[in-house]
C-alpha positions in Angstrom: -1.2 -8.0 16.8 2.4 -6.2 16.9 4.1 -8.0 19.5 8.0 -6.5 19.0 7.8 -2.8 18.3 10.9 -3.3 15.9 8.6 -5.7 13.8 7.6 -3.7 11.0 4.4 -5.2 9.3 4.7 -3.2 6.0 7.4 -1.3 4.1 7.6 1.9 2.0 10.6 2.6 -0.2 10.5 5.9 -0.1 8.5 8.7 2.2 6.7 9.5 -0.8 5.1 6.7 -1.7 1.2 6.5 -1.0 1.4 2.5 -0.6 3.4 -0.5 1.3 4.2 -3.4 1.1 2.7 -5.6 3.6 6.2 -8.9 4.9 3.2 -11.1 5.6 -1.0 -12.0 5.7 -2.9 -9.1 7.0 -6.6 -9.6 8.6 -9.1 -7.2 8.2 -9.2 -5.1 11.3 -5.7 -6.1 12.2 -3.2 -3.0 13.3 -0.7 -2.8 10.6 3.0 -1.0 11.5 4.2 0.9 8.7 7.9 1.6 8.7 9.6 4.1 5.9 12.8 6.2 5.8 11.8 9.0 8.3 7.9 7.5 9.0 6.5 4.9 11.2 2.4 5.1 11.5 0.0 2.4 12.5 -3.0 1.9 10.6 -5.9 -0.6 10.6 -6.3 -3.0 7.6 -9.8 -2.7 5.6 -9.5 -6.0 4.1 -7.6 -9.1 4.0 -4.2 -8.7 2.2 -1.6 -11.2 1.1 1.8 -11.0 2.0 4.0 -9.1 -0.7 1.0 -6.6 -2.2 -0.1 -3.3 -1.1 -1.6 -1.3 1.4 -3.0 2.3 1.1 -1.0 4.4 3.7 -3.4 7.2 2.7 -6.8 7.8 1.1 -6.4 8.0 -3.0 -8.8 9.4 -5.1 -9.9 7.9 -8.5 -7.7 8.6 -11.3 -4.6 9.5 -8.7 -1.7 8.0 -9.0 -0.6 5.8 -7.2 3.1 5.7 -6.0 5.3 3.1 -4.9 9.5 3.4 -5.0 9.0 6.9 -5.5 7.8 5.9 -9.1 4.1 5.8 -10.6 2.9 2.4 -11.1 -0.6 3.2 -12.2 -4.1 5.4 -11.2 -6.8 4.1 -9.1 -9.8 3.2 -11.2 -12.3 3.6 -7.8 -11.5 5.7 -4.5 -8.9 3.8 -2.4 -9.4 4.4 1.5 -6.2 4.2 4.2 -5.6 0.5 4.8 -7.5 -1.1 2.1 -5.9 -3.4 -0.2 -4.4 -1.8 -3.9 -4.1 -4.7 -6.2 -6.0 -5.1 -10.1 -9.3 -4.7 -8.6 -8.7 -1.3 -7.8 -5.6 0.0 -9.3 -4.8 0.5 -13.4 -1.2 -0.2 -13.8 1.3 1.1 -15.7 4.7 -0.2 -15.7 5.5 -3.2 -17.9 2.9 -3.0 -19.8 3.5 -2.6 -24.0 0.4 -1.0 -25.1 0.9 2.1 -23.3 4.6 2.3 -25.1 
């Protein structure tokens, strides 16, 4: 529940990105306030996520990319609804990793 509407539940770098990052535990079916440079939305959570990973703002298709800091940091390796966790289960990354160099 969002009790201060200047509490911000989840963060995007940059008004491109397709994920935040949620400050703290979300519950599944919890309201989840998204703040960015120029966007605020709301969106319910699909699953439980831990504080510091990410949340879909929007749906992502397999194989998309998946963008967080304005930069690519992998593809998602199954369909990726609005809200639902993105972590390994569901997302191929690519940054820091030396077999893709």
């Amino acid at each position: 529940m969002i009790q201060d509407s200047k509490v911000h539940d989840a963060h995007m770098i940059t008004d491109n990105d397709n994920v935040a990052t949620v400050v703290r535990c979300v519950h599944k079916g919890e309201k989840v306030k998204v703040k960015g440079t120029d966007i605020e939305k709301v969106l319910e959570s699909l699953s439980e996520i831990p504080a510091g990973h990410k949340i879909a703002l929007v749906d992502i298709a397999k194989d998309y990319k998946v963008i967080k800091y304005n930069e690519v940091i992998g593809k998602a390796i199954n369909n990726i609804y609005a809200g639902e966790h993105v972590h390994l289960h569901n997302l191929d990354g690519t940054r820091a990793r030396g077999d893709l160099e």
